[in-house]
RODO-88990 format. One line per 8 residues: their letters; for each residue x, y, z of C-alpha. Coordinates in nm, 4 decimals. Each point is the difference from the previous one (the first is absolute). Layout:
N
A> X/Y/Z ~ ...
This chain:
203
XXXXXXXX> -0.8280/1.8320/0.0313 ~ 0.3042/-0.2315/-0.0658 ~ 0.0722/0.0001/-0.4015 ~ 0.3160/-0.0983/-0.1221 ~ 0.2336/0.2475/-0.0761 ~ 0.1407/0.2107/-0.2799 ~ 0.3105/-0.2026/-0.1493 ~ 0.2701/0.2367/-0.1934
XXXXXXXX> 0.0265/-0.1350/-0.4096 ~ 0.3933/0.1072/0.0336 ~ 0.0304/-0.2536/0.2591 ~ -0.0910/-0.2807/-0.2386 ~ 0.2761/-0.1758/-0.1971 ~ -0.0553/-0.2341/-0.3072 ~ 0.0511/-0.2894/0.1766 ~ -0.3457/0.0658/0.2207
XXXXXXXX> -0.1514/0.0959/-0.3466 ~ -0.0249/-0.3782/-0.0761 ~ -0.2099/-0.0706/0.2376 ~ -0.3427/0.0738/0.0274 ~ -0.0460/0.4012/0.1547 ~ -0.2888/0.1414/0.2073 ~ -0.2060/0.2203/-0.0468 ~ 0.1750/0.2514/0.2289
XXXXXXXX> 0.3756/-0.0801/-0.1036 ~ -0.0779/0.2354/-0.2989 ~ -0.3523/0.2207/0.0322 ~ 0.0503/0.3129/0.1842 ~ -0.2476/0.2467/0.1420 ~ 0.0854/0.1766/-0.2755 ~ -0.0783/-0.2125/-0.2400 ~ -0.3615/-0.0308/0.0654
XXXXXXXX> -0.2698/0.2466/-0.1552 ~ -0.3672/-0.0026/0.1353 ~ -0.2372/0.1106/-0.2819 ~ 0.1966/0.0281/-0.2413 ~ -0.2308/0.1538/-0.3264 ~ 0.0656/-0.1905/-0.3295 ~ -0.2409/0.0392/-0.3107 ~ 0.0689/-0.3792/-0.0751
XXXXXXXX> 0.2700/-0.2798/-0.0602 ~ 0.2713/0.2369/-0.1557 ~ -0.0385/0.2535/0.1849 ~ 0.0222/-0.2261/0.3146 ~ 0.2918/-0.1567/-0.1259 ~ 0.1811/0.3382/-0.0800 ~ -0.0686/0.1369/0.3238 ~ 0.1766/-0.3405/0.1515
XXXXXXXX> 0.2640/0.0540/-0.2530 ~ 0.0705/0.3518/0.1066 ~ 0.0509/-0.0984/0.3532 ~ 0.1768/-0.2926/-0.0358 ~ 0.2232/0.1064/-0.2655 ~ 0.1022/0.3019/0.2510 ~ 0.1084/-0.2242/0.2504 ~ 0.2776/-0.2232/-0.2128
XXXXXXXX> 0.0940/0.2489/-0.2367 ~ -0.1997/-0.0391/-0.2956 ~ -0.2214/0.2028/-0.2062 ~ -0.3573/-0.0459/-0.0105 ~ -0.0362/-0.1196/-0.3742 ~ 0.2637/-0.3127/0.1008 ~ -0.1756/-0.1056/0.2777 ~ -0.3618/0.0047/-0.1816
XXXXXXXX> 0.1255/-0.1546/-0.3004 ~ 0.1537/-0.3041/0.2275 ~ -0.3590/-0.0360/0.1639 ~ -0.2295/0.0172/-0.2602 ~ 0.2111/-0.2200/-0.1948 ~ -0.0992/-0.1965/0.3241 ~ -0.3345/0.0759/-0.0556 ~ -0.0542/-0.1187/-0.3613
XXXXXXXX> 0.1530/-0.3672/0.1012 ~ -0.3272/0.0299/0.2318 ~ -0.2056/0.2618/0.2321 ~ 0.2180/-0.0212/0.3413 ~ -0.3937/0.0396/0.1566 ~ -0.0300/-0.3010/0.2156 ~ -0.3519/0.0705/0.1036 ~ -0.1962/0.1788/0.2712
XXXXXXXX> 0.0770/0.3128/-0.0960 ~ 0.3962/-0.0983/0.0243 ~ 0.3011/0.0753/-0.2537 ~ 0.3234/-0.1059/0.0614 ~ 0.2212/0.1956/-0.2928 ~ 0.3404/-0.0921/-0.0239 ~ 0.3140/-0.0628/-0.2042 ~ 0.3309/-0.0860/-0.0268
XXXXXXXX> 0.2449/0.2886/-0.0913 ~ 0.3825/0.0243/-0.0502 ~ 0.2158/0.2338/0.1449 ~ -0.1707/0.0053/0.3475 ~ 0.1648/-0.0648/0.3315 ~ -0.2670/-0.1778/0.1875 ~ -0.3557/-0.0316/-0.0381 ~ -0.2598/0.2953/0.0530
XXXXXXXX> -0.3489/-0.0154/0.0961 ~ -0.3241/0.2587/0.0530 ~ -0.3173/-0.0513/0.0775 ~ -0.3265/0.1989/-0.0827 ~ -0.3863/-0.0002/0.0477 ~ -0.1571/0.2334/-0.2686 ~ -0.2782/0.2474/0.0005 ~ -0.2118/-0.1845/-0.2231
XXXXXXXX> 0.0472/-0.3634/-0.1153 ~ 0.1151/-0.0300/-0.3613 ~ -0.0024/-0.3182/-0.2078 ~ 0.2579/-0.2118/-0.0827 ~ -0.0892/-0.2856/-0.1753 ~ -0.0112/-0.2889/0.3354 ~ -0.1207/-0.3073/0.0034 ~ -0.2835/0.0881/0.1611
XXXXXXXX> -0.0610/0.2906/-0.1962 ~ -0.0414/0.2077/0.3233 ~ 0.2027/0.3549/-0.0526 ~ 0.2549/0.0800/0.2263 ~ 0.0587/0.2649/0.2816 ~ 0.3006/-0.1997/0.2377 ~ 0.3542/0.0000/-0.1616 ~ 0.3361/-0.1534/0.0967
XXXXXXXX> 0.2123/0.0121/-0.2419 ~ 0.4039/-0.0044/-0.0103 ~ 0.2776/-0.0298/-0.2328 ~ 0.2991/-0.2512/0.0515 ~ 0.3729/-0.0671/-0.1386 ~ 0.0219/-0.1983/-0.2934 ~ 0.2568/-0.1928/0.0994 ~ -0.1965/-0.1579/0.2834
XXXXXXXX> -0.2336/-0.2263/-0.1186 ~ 0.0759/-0.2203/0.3285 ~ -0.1510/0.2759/0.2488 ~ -0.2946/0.1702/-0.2795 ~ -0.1961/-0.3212/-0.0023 ~ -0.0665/-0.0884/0.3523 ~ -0.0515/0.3220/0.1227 ~ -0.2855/0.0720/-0.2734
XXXXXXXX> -0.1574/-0.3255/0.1420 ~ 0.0377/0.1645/0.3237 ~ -0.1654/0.3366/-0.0622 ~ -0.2760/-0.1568/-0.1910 ~ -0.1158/-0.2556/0.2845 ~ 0.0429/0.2874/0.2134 ~ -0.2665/0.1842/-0.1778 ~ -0.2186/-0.2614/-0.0060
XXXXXXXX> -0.1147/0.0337/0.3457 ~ -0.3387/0.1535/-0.0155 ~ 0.0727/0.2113/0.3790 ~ 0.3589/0.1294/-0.1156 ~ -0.2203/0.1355/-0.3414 ~ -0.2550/0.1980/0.1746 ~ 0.2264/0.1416/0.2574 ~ 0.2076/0.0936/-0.2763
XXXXXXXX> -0.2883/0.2233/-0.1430 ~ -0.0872/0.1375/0.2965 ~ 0.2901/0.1184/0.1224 ~ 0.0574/0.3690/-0.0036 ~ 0.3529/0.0457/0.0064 ~ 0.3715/-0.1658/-0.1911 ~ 0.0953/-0.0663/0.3627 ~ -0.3521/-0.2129/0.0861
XXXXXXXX> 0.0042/-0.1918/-0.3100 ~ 0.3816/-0.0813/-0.0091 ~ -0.0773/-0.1343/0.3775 ~ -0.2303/-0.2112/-0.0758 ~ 0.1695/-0.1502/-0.3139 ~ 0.2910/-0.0593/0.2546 ~ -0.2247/-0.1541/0.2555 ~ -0.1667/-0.2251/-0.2195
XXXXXXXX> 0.3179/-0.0862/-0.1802 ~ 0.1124/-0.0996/0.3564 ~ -0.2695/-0.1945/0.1438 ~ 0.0119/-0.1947/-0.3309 ~ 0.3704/-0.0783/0.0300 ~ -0.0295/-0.0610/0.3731 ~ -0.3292/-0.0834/0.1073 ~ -0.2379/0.1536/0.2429
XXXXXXXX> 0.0956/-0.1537/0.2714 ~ 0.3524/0.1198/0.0190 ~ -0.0961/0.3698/-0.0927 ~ -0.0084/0.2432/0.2803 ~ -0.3206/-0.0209/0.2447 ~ -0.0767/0.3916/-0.0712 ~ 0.0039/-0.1037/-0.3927 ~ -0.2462/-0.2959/0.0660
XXXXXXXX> -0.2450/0.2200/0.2532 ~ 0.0152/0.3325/-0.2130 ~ 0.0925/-0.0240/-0.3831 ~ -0.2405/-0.2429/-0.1090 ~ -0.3719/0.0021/-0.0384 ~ -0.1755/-0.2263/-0.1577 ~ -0.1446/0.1089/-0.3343 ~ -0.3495/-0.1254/-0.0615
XXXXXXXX> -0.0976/-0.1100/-0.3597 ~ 0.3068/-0.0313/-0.1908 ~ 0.0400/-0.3613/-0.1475 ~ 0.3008/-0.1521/-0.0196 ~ 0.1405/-0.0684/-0.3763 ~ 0.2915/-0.1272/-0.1421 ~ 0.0772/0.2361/-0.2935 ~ 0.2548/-0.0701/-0.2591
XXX> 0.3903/0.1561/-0.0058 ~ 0.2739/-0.0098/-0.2946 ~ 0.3379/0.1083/-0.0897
């Protein structure tokens, strides 16, 4: 199948920073976990810490102070089973992102008080404020898309789910219609069932 491709995080300068990043500009393969256990919330969000903190440089009590200072402005749970954790951190280069589904779902406090077993969370400089907006805007309507969810839980591997995040990323930014005909006749199938909701998003 056609998905778009790995991009390297040293190749990105501050000046792209600024503008709203995809998906796959800064998620690896190894920066997705399928199943990840967590007893709940914390130990979710210290589990995120640890991995993100490893990848810029920072220790894991930094990084989960920054997001569940986050976290007490408002649960990052956007609904469906969705959490976007984030935060803005100084002394980064660039902006870092993994993604998780969990073992079991664990609450954390959404609007629609469903818990939570699909993560993306990331970190991102402080000193772009320009760039950290639009591309939380951008994650969160990605997750909103009922299909890209429940291929995200069913996939069995980093490499699957990364793929699809990057395809759906894609066909969002391009369209169907310009995507790649073995894309359109083999990576999508419908999913029955799954209504589709606006849920909320915030800084």
């Amino acid at each position: 199948m056609a998905f778009a491709g790995t991009h390297s995080r040293s190749a990105k300068s501050g000046k792209l920073m600024e503008a709203m990043m995809e998906i796959g500009d800064i998620l690896r393969e190894q920066d997705v976990v399928i199943r990840m256990p967590a007893k709940g919330k914390r130990s979710a969000l210290t589990r995120i810490a640890a991995q993100l903190g490893n990848n810029v440089g920072k220790g894991v009590g930094e990084v989960l102070t920054a997001l569940q200072r986050r976290e007490r402005l408002g649960s990052t749970g956007i609904g469906h089973g969705v959490a976007v954790p984030h935060a803005r951190i100084e002394g980064i280069a660039g902006p870092v992102a993994m993604m998780a589904t969990l073992q079991e779902p664990v609450w954390f406090g959404s609007p629609d008080n469903d818990p939570v077993d699909l993560l993306l969370a990331f970190l991102w400089p402080s000193s772009d404020m320009a760039g950290f907006l639009p591309t939380l805007a951008s994650f969160c309507r990605l997750l909103r898309q009922p299909e890209l969810r429940a291929r995200l839980r069913g996939s069995d591997s980093p490499a699957e789910a990364r793929a699809w995040l990057a395809f759906f990323d894609e066909k969002g930014t391009r369209g169907p219609s310009q995507l790649g005909g073995e894309a359109r006749q083999g990576a999508l199938k419908p999913v029955m069932g799954i209504a589709r909701q606006t849920v909320p998003c915030s800084v």
